[in-house]
N, C-alpha and C positions, 0 to 999 in steps of 0.2 A: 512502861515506856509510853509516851505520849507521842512519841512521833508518829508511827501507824494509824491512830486515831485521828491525829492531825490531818493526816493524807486521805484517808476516807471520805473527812467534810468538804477536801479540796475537789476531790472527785465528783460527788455529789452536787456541788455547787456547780460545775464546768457542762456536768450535762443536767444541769435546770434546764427549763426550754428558752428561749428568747424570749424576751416581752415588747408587744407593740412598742411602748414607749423607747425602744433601742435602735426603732427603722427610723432610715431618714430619705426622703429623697430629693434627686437634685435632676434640674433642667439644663439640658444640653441645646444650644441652640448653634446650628450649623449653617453657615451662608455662603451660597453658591456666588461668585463675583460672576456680573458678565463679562465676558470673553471674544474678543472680535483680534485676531492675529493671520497676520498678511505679513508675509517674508518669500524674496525672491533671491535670485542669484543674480551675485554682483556687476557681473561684466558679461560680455559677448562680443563677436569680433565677424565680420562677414565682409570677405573680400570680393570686388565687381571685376569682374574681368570681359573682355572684350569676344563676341561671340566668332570672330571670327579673328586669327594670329593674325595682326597689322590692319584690323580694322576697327577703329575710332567710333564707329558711325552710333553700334548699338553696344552694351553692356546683357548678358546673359544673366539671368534674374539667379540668385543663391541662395538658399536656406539653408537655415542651421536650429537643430531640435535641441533644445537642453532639456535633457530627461528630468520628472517631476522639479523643474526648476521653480514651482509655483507652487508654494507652502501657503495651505487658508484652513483656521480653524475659528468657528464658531458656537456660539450656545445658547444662541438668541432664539427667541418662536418666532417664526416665520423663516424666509428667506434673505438671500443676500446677491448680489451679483458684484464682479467684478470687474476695474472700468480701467483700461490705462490709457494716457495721454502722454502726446512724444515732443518734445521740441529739437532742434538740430540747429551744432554751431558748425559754420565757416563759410566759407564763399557761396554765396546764391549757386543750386545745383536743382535739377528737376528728379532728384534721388527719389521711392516709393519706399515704405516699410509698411510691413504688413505682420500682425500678430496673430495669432491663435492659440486655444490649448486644445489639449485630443478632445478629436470628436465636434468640433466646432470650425466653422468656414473661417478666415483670417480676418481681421478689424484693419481699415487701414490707419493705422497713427500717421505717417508721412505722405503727401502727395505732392510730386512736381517739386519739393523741398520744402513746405509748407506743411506744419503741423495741424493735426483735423481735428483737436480738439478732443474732448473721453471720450472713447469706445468702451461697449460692453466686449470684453475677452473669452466672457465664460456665461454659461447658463445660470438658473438660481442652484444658489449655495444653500445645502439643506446643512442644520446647526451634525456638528461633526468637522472630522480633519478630515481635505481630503486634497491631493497631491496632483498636482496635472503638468505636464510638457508645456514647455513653453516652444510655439514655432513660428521662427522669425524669417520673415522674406523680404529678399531686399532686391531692386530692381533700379535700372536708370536707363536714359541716353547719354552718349559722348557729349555732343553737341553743348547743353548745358550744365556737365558737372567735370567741373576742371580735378585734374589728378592729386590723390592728398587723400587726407584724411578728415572724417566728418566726425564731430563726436553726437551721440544724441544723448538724451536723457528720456528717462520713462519713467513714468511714475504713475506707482498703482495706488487704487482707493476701493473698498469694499462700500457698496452704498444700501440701504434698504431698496427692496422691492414697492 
């Protein structure tokens, strides 16, 4: 019978050892893309109310905290800060807004209804995610902000240090 015999040389042959000439190697090249991502939350609403029932004169300043409403992630060496700037539509009004996130004094975006141009919001942004409050204060007089509705816009910009 030839077969067992057959099966022998198969065996033999299967643990020969490997030969140099069998390796091969190959280059893996892996590329980290940079990374700069800035996402807030969409809306906010903050109603002025009058500091005293049937008096016009002054409005009672209101805040409203949107818990980590302020998504930043980076990957760059170095730092980064973050800047927002407000504009506001409707009727001329002496309206304030004031931003912050934790841990930081407020940026005022709106003054007297006049936008102030970018504010830094936040300290330096070391490369990492990291999540912060957004706190928004709003304040006016009677006198020059007629009743209604103001819409603003804000727009954020991550800038180098």
């Amino acid at each position: 019978m030839k077969f067992p015999y057959l099966l022998s040389i198969v065996l033999v042959v299967a643990l020969a050892p490997v030969h140099a000439d069998s390796l091969a190697t190959q280059t893996m090249v892996l590329t980290v893309r940079p990374v700069v991502s800035l996402s807030v939350m969409k809306t906010g609403a903050l109603a002025l109310e009058a500091t005293v029932a049937g008096d016009a004169s002054r409005y009672q300043a209101v805040k409203l905290v949107q818990a980590q409403g302020l998504r930043v992630y980076q990957n760059q060496s170095g730092t980064r800060r973050v800047q927002a700037e407000a504009t506001i539509a409707g009727d001329p009004n002496d309206m304030n807004l004031t931003c912050a996130t934790t841990g930081r004094a407020g940026a005022t975006l709106i003054k007297r209804g006049v936008g102030q141009g970018p504010q830094a919001i936040t300290g330096e942004v070391t490369p990492g995610l990291h999540l912060y409050d957004l706190i928004w204060e709003a304040q006016a007089t009677g006198p020059g902000t007629p009743a209604g509705q103001y819409q603003c816009e804000i727009r954020f910009t991550m800038t180098e240090n």
